[in-house]
Structure formats: structure tokens, C-alpha cells
C-alpha positions in Angstrom: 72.7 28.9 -3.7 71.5 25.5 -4.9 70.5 24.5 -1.3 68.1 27.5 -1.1 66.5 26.7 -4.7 66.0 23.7 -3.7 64.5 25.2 0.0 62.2 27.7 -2.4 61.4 23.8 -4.6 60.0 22.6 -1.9 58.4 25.3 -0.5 56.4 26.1 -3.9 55.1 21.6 -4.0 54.2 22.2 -0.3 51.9 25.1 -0.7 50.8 23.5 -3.5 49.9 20.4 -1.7 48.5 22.1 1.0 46.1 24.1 -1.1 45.0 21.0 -3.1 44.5 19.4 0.6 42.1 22.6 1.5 40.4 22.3 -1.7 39.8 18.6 -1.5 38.6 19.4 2.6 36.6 22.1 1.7 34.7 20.1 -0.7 34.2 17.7 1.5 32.4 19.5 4.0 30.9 22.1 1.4 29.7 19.9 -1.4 28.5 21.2 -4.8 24.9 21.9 -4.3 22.2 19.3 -5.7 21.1 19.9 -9.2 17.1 19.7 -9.7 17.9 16.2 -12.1 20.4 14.7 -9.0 17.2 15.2 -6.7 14.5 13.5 -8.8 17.3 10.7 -9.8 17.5 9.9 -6.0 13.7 10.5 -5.6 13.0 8.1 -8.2 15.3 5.5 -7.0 14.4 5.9 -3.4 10.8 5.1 -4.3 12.0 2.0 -7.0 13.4 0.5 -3.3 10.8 1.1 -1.7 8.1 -0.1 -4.2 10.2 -3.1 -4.9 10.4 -4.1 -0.7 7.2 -2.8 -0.4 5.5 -5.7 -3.6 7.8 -7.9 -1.8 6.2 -7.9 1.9 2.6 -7.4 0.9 2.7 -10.6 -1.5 4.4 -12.7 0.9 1.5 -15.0 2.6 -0.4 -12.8 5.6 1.5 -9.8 4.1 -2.1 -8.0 3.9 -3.8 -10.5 6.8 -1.4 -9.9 9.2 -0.2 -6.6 9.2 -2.8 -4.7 10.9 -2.1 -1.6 9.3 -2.8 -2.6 6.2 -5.5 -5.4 6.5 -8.3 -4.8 3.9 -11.4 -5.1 6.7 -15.4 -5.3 5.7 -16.6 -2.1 4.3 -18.7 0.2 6.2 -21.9 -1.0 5.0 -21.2 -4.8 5.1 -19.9 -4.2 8.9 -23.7 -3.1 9.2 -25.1 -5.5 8.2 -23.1 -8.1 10.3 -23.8 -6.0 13.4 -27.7 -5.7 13.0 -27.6 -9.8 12.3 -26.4 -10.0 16.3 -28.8 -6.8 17.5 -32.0 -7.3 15.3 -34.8 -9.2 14.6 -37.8 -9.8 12.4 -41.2 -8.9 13.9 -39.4 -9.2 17.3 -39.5 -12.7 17.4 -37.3 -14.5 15.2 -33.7 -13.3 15.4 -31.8 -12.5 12.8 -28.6 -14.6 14.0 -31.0 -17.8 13.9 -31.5 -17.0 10.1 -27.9 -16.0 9.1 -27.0 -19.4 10.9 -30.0 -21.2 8.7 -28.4 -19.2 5.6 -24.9 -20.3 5.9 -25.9 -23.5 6.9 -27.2 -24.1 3.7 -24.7 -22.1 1.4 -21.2 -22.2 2.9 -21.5 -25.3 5.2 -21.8 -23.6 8.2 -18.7 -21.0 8.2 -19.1 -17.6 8.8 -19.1 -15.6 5.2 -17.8 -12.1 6.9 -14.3 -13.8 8.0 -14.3 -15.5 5.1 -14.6 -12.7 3.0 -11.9 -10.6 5.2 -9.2 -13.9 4.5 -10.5 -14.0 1.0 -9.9 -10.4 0.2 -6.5 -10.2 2.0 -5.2 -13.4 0.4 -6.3 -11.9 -3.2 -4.6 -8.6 -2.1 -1.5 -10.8 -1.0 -1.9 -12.4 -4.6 -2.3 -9.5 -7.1 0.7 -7.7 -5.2 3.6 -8.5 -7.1 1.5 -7.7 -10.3 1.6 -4.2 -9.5 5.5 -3.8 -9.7 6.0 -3.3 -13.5 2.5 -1.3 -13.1 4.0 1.3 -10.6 7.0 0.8 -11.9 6.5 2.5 -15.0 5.0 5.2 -13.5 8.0 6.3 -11.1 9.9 5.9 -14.5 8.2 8.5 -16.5 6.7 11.1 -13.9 8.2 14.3 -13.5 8.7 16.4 -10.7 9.1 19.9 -11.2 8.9 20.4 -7.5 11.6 18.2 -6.6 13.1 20.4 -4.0 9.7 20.7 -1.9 9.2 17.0 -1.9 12.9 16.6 -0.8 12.8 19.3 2.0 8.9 18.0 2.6 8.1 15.2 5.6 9.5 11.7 5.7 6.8 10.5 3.4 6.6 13.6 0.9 7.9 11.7 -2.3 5.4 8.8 -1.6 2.2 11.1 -0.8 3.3 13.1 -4.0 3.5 9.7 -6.0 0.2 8.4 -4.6 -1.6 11.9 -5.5 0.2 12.0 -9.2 -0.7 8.3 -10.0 -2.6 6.6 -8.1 -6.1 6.8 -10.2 -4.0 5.3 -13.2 -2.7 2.9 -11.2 -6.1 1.8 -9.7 -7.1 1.6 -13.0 -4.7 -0.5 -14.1 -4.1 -2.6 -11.3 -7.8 -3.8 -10.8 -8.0 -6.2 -13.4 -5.2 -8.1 -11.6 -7.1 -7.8 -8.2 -10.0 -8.9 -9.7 -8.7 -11.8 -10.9 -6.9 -12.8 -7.4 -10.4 -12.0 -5.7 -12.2 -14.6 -7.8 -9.4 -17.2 -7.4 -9.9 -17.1 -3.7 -13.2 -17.0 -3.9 -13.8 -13.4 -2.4 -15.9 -12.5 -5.4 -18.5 -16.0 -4.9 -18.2 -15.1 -0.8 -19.3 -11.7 -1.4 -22.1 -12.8 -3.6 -23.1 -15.1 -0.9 -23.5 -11.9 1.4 -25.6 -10.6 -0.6 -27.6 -13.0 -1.0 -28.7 -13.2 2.2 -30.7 -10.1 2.2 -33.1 -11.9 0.3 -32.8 -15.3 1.7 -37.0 -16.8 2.5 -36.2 -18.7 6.2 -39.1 -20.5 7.1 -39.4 -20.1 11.0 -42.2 -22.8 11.3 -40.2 -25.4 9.6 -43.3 -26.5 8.0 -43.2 -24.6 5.1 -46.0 -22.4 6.5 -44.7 -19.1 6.4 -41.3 -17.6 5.3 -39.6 -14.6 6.8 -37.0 -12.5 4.8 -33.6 -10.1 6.2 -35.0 -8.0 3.6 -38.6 -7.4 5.9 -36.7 -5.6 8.5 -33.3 -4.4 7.0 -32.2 -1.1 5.3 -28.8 -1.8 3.6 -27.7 -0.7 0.8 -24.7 -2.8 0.0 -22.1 -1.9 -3.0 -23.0 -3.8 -6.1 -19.6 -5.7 -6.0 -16.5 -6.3 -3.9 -13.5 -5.1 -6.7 -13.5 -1.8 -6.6 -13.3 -1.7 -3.0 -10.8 -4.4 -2.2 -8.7 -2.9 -5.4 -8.2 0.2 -3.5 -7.2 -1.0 0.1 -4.9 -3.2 -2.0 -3.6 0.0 -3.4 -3.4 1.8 -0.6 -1.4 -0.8 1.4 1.5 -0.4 -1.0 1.5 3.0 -1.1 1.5 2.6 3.1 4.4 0.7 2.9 6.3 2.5 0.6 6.0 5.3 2.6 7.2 3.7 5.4 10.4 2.1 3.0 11.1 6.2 2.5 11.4 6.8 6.3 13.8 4.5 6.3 16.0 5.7 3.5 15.5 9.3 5.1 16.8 7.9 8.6 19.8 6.5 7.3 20.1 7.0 3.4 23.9 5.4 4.1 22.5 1.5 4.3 20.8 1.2 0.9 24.6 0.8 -1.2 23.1 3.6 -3.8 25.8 6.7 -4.2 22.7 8.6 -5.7 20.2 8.0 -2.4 23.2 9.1 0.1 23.6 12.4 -1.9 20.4 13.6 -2.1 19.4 12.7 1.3 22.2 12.2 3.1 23.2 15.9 2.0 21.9 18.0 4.9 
């Protein structure tokens, strides 16, 4: 009698084990589903990690300069005006190449303003960067997604465009005094003044002073009043590139980033 007690003993702590066992599996492979705050926890974060990688590649020297899909280039109308310098001429006789090369023989000792101004911007870009982490920063902090679960389920940059079309006039706003700064100390801001100064540069073709001839006689340009606004948002638009590019890689493999919080929410699937 005491053998089979013992028999119906072990029985009971074996069925009790084993249904523990299929609870503990099942949860395993059926995990509770994500709640709305676990998905913008692990948005949030996922886009700290990439911001912080992100500040931390463009502001490393040729972060902007060298990575060709980011590199802050002339804008369109400055690109117009270097292009008609090698094509045009005033009066069809004195090329305008021969009086861009007077011009910056005079004002920037002979070096070429228009890849001067392309280093000058990127290095200033390079420069401002790691201002812009507290700046963005704060923003991931207090946004709120009320469409989490679209921007989780979205494409492998969803969180980033959805960042980027939330913020990104604040940020601009607040981020371009920091750019601005950057530009003028690498000189981006004096080169840029430079180029537009040539439109009204007075080259004498004689050499005598008997006559002077002006970019101005021949070209239409309009160029922008100033170089901030538009270096301030390639600058801007380069990190938000590269964050989006930190989130494909936390989507591919949400297991190499050490954070219990990303590996839920997108290693859930």
C-alpha cells in the first residue's frame, strides 16, 4: 500500500513537472504579444543607437567628404554657374574661365573656390555633427507614436522616415545655429561670399585699364543669398541617412545590439 502511494507521489510531481515544462515551452515559442508601450520603448531605443553611431561616423574627419552618399555637393544653382565659367563667354571673345582664373588669382591665391567650398561645407558638417546628439536626442525622448505598430510592421527604415517627418523642421531649426557656426570656422561662409562675388567682379581684358568686362554682362544666375540654410539641411539629412541605415541593421539582426528591449520588439516575428 505504501509502495503504490508513493507510485501515485510521483506520478502527481511528474505531471506536474511535465505541465510546468509545456507551459514554460509553450511560452517560449508563443510569447505574450507586444504591448503598444514595449514597441515604442524598443522604437525609441533602436533609434537612440542609431542616432548615437550615426553623430559618431558623420563627425569623424571625411565622415561627410568621404561617404559619397552623404557628401553635401554645390547646390543647383552654384553648379550653374561653375559650368557656364568652362562653356561661356563675354561678347564671344573673352572667356569666362580666363576671368574666374583672374578672379581667384586675386582673392583666394589661385585655388579653385567651388572645391573649396564642397571641403569647407563637408568639414563644417563633419564639425557641427556631434552637436546635434542632445538636439535629436531630446526629441526621440519626448515624441509619441500612436502608430507604433505600423512603423514596426513598416519597411526597414519606417521608424527613421517617421522620425525625420515628425521632427525634422524643429531640428533644422535648432541645429542651424551650430552649422552655422562650423561653416564660418572653416571658412565656408567667407568662400561662398567669394563666389559671389565673382558675379560682379570688373576684369580688365586689355590690361591697360582701358575697358573692364563683368560675369554679370553675360550671366543669368540667381544664386541663394547665403550658404547656411542649405548646408544646414544636407547636414541634416545625412544623419537622418545614416540612421536609417543603423535601423536596417538592428532589423537584420536585432540579437547583436546587447538590449533585451530591441530583440523583443524586433526579433519577435
Amino acid at each position: 500500500m505504501k509502495v503504490f502511494r508513493n507510485f501515485l507521489i510521483v506520478s502527481v510531481l511528474l505531471s506536474s513537472a511535465t505541465l510546468v515544462s509545456c507551459e514554460l515551452f509553450d511560452d517560449a515559442i508563443n510569447p505574450l504579444p507586444l504591448s503598444e508601450s514595449e514597441i515604442i520603448q524598443g522604437l525609441k531605443e533602436a533609434l537612440s543607437i542609431g542616432l548615437d553611431n550615426s553623430v559618431v561616423s558623420a563627425s569623424d574627419p571625411g565622415g561627410y567628404l568621404q561617404n559619397e552618399a552623404i557628401k553635401i555637393l554645390l547646390p543647383t544653382e552654384v553648379t550653374d554657374l561653375q559650368s557656364k565659367i568652362q562653356t561661356e563667354s563675354i561678347g564671344g571673345i573673352v572667356p569666362l574661365s580666363v576671368v574666374y582664373d583672374a578672379y581667384i588669382d586675386l582673392e583666394n591665391d589661385g585655388n579653385d573656390l567651388f572645391d573649396e567650398l564642397i571641403t569647407a561645407m563637408n568639414r563644417g558638417a563633419e564639425n557641427a555633427a556631434d552637436k546635434a546628439l542632445p538636439i535629436f536626442g531630446n526629441a526621440i525622448t519626448s515624441m509619441s507614436i500612436d502608430d507604433a505598430r505600423g512603423i514596426l510592421d513598416g519597411n526597414n527604415t519606417a521608424a527613421t522616415s517617421y522620425f525625420y517627418e515628425e521632427t525634422n523642421v524643429a531640428l533644422f531649426q535648432a541645429f542651424s545655429p551650430e552649422v552655422k557656426t562650423a561653416l564660418e570656422g572653416t571658412g565656408a561662409i567667407q568662400i561662398y561670399t567669394d563666389v559671389v562675388g565673382f558675379l560682379n567682379y570688373e576684369y580688365d581684358p586689355t590690361g591697360l585699364g582701358l575697358t573692364t568686362v563683368s560675369p554679370n554682362d553675360v550671366l543669368n544666375i540667381n544664386l541663394p543669398e547665403d550658404i547656411d540654410e542649405y548646408a544646414t539641411e544636407k547636414a541634416v539629412d545625412g544623419l537622418f541617412f545614416l540612421v536609417g541605415e543603423e535601423e536596417k541593421k538592428i532589423r537584420d539582426d536585432p540579437f547583436a545590439w546587447g538590449s533585451a528591449i530591441i530583440e523583443r520588439v524586433f526579433g519577435s516575428d
